[in-house]
py3Dmol code that shows the C-alpha trace and the ligand (Angstrom):
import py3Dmol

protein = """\
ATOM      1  CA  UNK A   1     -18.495  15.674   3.946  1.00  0.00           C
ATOM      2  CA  UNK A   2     -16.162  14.151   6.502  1.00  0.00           C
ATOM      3  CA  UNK A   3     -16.797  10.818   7.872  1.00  0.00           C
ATOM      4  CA  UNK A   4     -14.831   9.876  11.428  1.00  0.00           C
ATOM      5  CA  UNK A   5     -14.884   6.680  13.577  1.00  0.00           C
ATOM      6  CA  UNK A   6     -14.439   8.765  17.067  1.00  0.00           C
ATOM      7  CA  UNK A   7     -13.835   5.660  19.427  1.00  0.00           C
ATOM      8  CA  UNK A   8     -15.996   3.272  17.355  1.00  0.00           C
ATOM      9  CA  UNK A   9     -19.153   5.048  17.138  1.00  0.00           C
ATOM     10  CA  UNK A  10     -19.483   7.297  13.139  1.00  0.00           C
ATOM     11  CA  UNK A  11     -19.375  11.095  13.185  1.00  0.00           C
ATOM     12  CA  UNK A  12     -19.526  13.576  10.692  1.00  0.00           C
ATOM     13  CA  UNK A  13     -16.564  16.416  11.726  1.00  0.00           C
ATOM     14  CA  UNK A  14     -16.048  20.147  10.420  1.00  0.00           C
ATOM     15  CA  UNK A  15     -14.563  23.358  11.811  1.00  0.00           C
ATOM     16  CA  UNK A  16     -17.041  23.049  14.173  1.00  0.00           C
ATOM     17  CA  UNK A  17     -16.348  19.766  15.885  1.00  0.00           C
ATOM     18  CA  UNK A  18     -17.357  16.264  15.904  1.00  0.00           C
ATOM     19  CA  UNK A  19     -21.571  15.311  15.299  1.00  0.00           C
ATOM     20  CA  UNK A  20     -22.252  11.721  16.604  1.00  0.00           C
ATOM     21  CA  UNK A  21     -24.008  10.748  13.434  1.00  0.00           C
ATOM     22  CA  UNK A  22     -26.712   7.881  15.369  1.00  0.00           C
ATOM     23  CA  UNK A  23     -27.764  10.559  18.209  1.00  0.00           C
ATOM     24  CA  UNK A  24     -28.142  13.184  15.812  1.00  0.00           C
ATOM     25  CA  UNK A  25     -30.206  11.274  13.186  1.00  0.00           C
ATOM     26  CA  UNK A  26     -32.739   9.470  16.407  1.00  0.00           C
ATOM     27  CA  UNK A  27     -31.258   6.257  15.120  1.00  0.00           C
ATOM     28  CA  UNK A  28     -31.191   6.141  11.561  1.00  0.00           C
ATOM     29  CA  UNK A  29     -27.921   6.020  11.045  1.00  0.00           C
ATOM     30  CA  UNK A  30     -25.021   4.207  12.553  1.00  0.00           C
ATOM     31  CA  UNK A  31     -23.706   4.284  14.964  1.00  0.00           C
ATOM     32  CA  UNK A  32     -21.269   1.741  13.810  1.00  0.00           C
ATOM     33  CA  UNK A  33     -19.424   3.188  10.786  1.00  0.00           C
ATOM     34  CA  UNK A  34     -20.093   0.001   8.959  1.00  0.00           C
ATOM     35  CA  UNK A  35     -23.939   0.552   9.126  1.00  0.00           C
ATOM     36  CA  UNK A  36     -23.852   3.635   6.311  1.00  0.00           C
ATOM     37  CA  UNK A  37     -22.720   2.380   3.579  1.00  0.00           C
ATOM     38  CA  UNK A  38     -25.978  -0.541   3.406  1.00  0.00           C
ATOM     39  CA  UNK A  39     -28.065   3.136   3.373  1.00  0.00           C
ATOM     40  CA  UNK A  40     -25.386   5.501   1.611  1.00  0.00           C
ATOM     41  CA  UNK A  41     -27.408   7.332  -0.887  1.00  0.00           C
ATOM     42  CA  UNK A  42     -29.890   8.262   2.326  1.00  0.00           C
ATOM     43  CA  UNK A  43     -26.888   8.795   4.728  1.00  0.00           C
ATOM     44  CA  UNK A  44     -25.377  11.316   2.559  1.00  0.00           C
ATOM     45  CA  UNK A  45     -29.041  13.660   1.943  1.00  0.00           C
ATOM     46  CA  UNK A  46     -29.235  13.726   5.729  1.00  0.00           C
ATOM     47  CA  UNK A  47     -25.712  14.465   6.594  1.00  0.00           C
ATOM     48  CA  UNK A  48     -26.445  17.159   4.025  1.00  0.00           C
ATOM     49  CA  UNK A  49     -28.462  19.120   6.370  1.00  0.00           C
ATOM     50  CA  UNK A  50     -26.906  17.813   9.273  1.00  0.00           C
ATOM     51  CA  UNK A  51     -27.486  19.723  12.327  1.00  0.00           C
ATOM     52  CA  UNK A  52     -23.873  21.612  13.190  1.00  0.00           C
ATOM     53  CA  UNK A  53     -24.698  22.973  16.356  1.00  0.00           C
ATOM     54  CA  UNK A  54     -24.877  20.477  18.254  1.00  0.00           C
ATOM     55  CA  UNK A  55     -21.012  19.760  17.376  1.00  0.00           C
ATOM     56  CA  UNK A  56     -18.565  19.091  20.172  1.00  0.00           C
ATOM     57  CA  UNK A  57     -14.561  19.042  20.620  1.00  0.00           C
ATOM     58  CA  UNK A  58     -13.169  15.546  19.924  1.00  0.00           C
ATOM     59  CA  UNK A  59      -9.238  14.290  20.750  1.00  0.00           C
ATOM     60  CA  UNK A  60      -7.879  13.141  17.594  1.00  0.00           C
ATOM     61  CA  UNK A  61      -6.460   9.779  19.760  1.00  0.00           C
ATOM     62  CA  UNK A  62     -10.027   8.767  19.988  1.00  0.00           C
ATOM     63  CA  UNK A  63      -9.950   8.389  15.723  1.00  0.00           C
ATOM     64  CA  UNK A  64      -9.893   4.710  14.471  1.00  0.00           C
ATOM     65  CA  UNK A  65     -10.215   3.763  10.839  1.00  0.00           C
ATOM     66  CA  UNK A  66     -12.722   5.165   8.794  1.00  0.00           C
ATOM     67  CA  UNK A  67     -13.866   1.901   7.618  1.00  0.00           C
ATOM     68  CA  UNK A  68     -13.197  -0.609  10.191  1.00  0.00           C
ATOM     69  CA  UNK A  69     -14.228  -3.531   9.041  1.00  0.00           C
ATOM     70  CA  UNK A  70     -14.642  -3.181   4.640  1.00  0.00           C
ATOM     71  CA  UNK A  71     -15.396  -7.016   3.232  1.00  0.00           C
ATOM     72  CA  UNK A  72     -12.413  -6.937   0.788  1.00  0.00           C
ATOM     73  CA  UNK A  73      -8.988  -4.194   0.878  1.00  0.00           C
ATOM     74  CA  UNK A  74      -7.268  -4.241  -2.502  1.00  0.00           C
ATOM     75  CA  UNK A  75      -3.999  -3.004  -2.942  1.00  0.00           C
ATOM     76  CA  UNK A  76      -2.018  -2.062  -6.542  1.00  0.00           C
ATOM     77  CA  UNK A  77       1.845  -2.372  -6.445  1.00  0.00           C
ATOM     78  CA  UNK A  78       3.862  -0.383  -8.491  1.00  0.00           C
ATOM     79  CA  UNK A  79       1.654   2.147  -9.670  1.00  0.00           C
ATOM     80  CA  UNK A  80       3.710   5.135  -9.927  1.00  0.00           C
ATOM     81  CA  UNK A  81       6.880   4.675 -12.529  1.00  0.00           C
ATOM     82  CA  UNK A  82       9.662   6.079 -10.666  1.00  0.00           C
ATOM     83  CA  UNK A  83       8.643   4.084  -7.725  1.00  0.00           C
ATOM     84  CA  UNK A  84       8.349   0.995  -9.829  1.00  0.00           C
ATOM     85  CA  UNK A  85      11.748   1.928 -11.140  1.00  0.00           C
ATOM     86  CA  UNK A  86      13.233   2.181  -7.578  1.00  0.00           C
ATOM     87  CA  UNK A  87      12.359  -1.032  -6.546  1.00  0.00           C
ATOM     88  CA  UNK A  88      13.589  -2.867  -9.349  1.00  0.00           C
ATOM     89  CA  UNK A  89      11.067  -5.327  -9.659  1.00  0.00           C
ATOM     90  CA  UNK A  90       9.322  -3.765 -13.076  1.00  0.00           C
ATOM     91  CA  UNK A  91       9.093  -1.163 -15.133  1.00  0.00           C
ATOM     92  CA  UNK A  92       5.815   0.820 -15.393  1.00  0.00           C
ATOM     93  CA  UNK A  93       3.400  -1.923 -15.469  1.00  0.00           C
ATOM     94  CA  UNK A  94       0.616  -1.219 -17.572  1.00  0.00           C
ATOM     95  CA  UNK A  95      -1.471  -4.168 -15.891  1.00  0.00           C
ATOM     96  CA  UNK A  96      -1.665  -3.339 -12.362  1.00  0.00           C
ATOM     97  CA  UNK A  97      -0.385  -5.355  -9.726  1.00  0.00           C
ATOM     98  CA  UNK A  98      -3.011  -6.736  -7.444  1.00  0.00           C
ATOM     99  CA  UNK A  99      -3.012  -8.014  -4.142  1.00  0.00           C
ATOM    100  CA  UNK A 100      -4.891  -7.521  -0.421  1.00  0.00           C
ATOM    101  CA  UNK A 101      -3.568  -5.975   2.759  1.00  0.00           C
ATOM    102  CA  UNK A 102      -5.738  -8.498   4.819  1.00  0.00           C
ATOM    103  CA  UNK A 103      -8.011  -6.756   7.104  1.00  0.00           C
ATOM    104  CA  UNK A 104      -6.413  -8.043  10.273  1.00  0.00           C
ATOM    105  CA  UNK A 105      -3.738  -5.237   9.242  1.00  0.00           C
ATOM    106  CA  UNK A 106      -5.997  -2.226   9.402  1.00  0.00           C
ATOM    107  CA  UNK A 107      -5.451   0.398  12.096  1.00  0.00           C
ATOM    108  CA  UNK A 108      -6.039   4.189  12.365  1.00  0.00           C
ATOM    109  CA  UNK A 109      -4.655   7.399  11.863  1.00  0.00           C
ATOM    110  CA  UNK A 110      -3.173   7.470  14.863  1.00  0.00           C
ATOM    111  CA  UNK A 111      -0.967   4.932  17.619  1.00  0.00           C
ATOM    112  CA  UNK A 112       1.778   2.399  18.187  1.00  0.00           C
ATOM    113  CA  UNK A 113       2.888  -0.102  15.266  1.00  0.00           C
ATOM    114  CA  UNK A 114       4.863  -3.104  16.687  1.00  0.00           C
ATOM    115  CA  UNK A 115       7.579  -3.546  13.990  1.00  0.00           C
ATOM    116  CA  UNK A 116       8.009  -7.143  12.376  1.00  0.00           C
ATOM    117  CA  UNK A 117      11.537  -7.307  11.610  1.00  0.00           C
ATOM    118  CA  UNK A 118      14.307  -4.922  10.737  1.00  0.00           C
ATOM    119  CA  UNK A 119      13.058  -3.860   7.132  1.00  0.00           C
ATOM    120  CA  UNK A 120      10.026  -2.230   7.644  1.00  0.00           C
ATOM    121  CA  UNK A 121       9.095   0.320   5.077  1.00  0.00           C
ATOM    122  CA  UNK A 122       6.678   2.963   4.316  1.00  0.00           C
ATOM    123  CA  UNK A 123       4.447   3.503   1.723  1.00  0.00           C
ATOM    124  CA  UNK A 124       1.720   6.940   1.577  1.00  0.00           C
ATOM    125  CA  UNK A 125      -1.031   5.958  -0.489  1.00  0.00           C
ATOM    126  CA  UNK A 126      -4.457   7.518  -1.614  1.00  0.00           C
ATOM    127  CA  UNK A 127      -7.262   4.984  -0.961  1.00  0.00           C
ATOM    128  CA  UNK A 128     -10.825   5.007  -2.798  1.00  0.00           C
ATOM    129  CA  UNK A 129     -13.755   3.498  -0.637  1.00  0.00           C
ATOM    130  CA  UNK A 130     -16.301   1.905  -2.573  1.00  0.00           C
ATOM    131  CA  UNK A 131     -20.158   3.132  -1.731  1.00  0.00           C
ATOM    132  CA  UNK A 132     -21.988   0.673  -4.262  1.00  0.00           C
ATOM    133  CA  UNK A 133     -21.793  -2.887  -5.512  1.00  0.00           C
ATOM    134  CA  UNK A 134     -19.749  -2.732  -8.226  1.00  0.00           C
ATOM    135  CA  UNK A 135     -19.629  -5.131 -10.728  1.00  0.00           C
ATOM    136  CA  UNK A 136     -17.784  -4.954 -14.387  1.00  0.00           C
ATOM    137  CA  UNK A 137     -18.292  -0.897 -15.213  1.00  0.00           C
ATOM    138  CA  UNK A 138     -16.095   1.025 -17.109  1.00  0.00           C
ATOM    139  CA  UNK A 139     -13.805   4.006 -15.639  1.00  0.00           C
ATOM    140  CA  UNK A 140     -16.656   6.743 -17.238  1.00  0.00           C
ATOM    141  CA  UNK A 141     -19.098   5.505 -14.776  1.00  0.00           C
ATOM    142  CA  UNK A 142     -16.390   4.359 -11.660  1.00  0.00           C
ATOM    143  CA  UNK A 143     -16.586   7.799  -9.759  1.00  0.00           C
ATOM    144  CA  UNK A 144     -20.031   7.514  -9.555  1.00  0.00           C
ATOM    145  CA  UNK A 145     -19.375   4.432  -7.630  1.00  0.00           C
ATOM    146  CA  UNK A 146     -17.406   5.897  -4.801  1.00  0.00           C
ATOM    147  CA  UNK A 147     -18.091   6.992  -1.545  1.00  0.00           C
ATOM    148  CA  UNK A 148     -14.810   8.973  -0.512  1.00  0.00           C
ATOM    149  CA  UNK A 149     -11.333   8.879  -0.150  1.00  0.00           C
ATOM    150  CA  UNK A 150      -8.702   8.635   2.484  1.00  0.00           C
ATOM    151  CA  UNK A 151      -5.190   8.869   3.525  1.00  0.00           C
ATOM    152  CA  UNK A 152      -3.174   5.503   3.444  1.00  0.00           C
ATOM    153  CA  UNK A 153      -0.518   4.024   4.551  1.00  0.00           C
ATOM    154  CA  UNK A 154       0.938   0.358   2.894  1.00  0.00           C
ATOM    155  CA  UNK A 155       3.509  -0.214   5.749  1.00  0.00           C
ATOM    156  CA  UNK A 156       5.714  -3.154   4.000  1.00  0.00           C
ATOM    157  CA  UNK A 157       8.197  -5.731   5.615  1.00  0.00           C
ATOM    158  CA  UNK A 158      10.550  -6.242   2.382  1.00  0.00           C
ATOM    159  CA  UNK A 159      12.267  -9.147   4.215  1.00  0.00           C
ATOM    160  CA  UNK A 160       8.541 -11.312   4.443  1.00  0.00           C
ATOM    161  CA  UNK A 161       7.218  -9.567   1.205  1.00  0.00           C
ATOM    162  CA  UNK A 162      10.572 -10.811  -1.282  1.00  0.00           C
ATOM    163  CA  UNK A 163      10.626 -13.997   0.500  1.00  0.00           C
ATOM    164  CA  UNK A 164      10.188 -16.913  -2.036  1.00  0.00           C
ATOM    165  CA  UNK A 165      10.022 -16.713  -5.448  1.00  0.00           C
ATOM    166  CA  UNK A 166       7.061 -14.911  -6.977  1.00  0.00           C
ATOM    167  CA  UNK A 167       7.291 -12.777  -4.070  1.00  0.00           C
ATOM    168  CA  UNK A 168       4.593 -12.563  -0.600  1.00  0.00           C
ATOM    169  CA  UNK A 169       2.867  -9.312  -1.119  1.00  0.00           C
ATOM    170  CA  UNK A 170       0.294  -9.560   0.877  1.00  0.00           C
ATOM    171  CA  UNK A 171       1.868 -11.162   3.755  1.00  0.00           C
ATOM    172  CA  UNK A 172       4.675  -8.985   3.719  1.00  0.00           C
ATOM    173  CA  UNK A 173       2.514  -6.141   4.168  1.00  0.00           C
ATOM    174  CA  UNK A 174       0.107  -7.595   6.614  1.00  0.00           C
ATOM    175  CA  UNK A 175       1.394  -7.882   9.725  1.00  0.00           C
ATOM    176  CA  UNK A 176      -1.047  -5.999  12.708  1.00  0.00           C
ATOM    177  CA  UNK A 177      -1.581  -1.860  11.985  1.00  0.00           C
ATOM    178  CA  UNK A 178       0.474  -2.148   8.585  1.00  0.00           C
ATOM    179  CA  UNK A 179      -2.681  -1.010   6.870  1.00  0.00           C
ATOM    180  CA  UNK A 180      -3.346   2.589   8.485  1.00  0.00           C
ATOM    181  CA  UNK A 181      -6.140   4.753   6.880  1.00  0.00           C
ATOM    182  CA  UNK A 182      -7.270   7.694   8.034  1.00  0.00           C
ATOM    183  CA  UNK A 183      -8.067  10.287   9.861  1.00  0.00           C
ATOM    184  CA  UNK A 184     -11.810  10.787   7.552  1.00  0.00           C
ATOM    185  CA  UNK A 185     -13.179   9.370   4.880  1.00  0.00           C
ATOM    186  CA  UNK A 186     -13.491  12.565   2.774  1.00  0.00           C
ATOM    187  CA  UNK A 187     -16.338  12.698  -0.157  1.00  0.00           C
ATOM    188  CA  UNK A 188     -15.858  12.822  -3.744  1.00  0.00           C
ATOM    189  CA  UNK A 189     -17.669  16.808  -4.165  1.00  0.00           C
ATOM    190  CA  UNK A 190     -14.616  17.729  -1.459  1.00  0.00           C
ATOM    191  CA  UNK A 191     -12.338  16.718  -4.275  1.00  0.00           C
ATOM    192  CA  UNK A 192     -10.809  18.431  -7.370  1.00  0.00           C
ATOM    193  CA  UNK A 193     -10.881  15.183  -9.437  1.00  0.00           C
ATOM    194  CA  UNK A 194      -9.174  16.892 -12.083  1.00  0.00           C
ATOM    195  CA  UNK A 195      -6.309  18.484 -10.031  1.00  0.00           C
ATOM    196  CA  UNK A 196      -3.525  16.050  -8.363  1.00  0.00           C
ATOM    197  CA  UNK A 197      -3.443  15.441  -4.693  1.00  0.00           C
ATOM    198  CA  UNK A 198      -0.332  16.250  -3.562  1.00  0.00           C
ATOM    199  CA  UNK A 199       1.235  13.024  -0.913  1.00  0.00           C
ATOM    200  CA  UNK A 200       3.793  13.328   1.446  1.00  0.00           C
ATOM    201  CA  UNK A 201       5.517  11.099   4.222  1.00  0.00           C
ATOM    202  CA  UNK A 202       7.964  11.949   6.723  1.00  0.00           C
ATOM    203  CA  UNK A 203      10.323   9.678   8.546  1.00  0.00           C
ATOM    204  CA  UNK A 204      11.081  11.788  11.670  1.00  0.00           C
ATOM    205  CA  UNK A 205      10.316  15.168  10.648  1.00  0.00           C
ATOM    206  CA  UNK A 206      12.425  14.338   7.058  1.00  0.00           C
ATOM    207  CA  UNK A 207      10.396  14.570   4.074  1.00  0.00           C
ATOM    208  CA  UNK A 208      11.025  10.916   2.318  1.00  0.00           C
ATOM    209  CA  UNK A 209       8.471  11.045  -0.581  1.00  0.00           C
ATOM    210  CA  UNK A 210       6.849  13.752  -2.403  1.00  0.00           C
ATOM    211  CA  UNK A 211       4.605  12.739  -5.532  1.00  0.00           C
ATOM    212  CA  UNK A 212       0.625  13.612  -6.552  1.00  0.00           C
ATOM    213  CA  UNK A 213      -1.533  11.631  -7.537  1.00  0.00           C
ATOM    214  CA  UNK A 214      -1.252  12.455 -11.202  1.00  0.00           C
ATOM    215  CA  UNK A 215       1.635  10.555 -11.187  1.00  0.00           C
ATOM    216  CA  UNK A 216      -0.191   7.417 -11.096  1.00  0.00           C
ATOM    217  CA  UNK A 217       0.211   5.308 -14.145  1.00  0.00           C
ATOM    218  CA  UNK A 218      -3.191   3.862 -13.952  1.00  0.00           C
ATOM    219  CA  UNK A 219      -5.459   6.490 -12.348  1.00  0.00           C
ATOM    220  CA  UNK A 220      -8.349   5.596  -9.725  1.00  0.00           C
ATOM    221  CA  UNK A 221     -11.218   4.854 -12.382  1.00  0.00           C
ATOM    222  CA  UNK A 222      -9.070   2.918 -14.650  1.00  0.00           C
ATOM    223  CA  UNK A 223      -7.934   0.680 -11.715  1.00  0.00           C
ATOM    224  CA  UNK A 224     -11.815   0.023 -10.993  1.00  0.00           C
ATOM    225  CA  UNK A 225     -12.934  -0.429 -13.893  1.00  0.00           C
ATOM    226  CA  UNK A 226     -10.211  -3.539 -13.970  1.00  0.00           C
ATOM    227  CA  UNK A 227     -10.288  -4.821 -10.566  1.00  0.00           C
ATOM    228  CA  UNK A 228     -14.623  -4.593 -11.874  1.00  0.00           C
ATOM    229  CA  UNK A 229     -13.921  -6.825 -14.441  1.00  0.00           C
ATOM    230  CA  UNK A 230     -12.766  -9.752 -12.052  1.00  0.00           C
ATOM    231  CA  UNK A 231     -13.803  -9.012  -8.445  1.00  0.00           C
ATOM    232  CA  UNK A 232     -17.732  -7.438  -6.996  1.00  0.00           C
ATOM    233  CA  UNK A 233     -16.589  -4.944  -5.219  1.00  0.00           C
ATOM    234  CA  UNK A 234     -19.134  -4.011  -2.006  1.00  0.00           C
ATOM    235  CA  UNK A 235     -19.951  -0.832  -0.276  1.00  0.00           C
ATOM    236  CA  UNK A 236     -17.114  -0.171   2.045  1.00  0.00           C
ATOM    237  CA  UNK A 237     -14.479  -1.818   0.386  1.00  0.00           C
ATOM    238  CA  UNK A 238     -10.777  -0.122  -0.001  1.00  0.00           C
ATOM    239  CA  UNK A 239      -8.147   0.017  -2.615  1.00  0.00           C
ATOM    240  CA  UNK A 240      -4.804   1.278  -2.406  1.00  0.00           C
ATOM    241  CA  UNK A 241      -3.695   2.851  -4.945  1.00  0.00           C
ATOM    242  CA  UNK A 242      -0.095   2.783  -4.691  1.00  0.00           C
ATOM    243  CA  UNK A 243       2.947   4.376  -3.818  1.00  0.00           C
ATOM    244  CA  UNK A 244       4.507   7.188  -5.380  1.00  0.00           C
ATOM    245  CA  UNK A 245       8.841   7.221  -5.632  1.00  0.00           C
ATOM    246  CA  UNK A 246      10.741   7.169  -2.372  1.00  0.00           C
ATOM    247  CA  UNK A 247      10.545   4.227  -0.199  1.00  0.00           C
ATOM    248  CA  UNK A 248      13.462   2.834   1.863  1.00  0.00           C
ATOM    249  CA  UNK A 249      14.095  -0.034  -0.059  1.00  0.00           C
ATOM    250  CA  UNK A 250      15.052   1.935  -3.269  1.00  0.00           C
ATOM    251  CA  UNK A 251      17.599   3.621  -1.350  1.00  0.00           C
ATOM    252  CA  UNK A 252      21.264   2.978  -1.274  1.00  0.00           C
ATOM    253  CA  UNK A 253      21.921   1.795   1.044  1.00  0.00           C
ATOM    254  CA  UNK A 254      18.139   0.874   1.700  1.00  0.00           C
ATOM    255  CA  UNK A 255      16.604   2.395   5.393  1.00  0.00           C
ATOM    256  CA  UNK A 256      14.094   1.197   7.469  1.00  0.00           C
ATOM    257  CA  UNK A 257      11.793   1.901   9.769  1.00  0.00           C
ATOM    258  CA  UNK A 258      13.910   2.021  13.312  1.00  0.00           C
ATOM    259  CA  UNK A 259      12.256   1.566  17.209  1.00  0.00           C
ATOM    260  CA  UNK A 260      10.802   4.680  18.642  1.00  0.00           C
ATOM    261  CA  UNK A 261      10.621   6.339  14.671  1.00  0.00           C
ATOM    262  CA  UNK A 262       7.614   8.536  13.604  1.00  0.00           C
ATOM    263  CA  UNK A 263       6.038   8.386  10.548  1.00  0.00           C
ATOM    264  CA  UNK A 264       3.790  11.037   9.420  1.00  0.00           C
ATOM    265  CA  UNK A 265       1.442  10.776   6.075  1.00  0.00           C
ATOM    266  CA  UNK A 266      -0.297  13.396   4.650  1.00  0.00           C
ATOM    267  CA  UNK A 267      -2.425  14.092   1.501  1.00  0.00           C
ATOM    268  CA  UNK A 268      -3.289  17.845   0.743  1.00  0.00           C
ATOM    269  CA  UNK A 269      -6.638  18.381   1.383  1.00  0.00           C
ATOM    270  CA  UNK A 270      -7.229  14.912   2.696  1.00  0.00           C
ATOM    271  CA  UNK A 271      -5.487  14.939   6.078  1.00  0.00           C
ATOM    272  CA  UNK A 272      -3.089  13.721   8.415  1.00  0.00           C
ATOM    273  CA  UNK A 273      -1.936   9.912  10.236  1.00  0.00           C
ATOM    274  CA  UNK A 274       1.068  10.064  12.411  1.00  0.00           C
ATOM    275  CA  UNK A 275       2.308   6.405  13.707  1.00  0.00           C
ATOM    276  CA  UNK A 276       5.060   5.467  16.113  1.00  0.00           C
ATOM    277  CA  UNK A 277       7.224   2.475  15.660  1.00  0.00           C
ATOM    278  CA  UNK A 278       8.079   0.408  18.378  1.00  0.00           C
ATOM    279  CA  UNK A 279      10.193  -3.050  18.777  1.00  0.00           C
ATOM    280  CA  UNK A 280       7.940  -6.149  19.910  1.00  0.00           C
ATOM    281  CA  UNK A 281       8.692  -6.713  23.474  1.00  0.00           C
ATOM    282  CA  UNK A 282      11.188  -8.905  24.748  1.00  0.00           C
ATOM    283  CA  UNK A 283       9.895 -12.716  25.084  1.00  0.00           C
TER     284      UNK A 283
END
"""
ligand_1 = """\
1
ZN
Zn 1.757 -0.011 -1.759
"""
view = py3Dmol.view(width=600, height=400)
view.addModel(protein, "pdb")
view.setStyle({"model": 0}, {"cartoon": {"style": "trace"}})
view.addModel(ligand_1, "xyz")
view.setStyle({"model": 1}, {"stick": {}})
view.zoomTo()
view.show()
């Protein structure tokens, strides 16, 4: 199954086109994409059998976030080695690194990102949405716990997230539509759990990282079972799971993210986000 938010409102999209989930279920569900997960187990037997003909065109500019509004977004840092390794700031961490985008940073697949500051840098990450309350389990059961998966992006300003000594993650990487996520929330029986995703980003049409997720150091039921052991985690909530090798601050010299770029994120089988960069306006 593939969840949309098509101009606020949830939809369920194939082949076929776009199904506005609340018309087609009289009112059950939705039609704010926040409403399933309270009902998930439900949502998902319907949308089993949901009713394709009635499935229309849809623009892809009309797609917001998946999850538009999740009551916590956690984020792991250096998850991959060689990216951990690029930036310099540790080697391979076997305890992840744990902060929040804050959710005043989430936007969709899609649209203009104002850019902060001159280092601006781009991160493709997986992200797991959580479907249950989730509350100290082990990584056996953590699959079990999650309603789908998305494509994400961690946009980062290095300047604002090395500031100070330790540094700001999550302010660095917070500033408005530097949490993008999209373009569906794809369910767990669409994935091959046991084969990696391959993730790509592209800075103007040039491929800048390459990795799968079987890279990660500490894979996606590992990282829930320890963020479980600490934090509830609540239907709807989203982790990123980190960055695979290739960023523009491990470059020499390092690049950023320039006015009027493109930046284009993609996980096989997942889908697509393309965002366009732009410098704030002039006071
Ligand atoms: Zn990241």
């Amino acid at each position: 199954m593939r969840l949309v938010n098509l101009s606020g409102r949830a939809h369920l999209i194939s082949r076929q086109g776009a199904i506005d989930i609340a018309k087609a279920s009289g009112g059950r569900f939705g039609p704010d994409p926040m409403d399933l997960f309270p009902q998930w187990p439900e949502f998902r037997s319907w949308a089993a059998d949901a009713p394709w003909d009635g499935a229309l065109p849809y623009r892809t500019a009309d797609l917001h976030a998946p999850v538009p509004r999740p009551r916590q977004v956690f984020a792991i840092g250096l998850n991959y080695a060689e990216h951990a390794d690029e930036t310099g700031l540790s080697a391979a961490p076997q305890t992840p690194s744990v902060f929040t985008k804050f959710a005043s940073s989430l936007t969709g697949p899609a649209g203009r990102i104002t850019l902060s500051g001159s280092s601006v840098d781009w991160e493709v990450e997986l992200v797991v949405v959580m479907a249950q309350t989730t509350s100290g389990i082990t990584a056996a059961d953590a699959w079990d716990h999650i309603g789908g998966v998305t494509v994400g992006q961690d946009f980062s300003d290095r300047e604002v997230q090395m500031r100070g000594q330790p540094p700001q993650f999550s302010l660095g990487k917070s500033f408005p539509g530097f949490g993008a996520t999209g373009p569906a929330l794809v369910t767990p029986d669409e994935v091959d759990r046991d084969a990696p995703l391959r993730l790509r980003c592209w800075l103007n049409d040039e491929l800048v990282q390459d990795g799968h997720t079987g890279q990660m150091i500490l894979p996606v039921d590992v990282l829930i079972e320890r963020i479980s052991a600490v934090c509830t985690l609540y239907p709807g909530d989203l982790i990123f799971t980190g960055t695979p090798a290739g960023v523009g601050m491990g470059r020499v010299p390092a690049r950023y993210i320039a006015d009027g770029d493109v930046v284009r994120t993609r996980i096989e089988g997942i889908g697509e986000m393309e965002h366009v960069f732009i410098a704030p306006a002039a006071p």
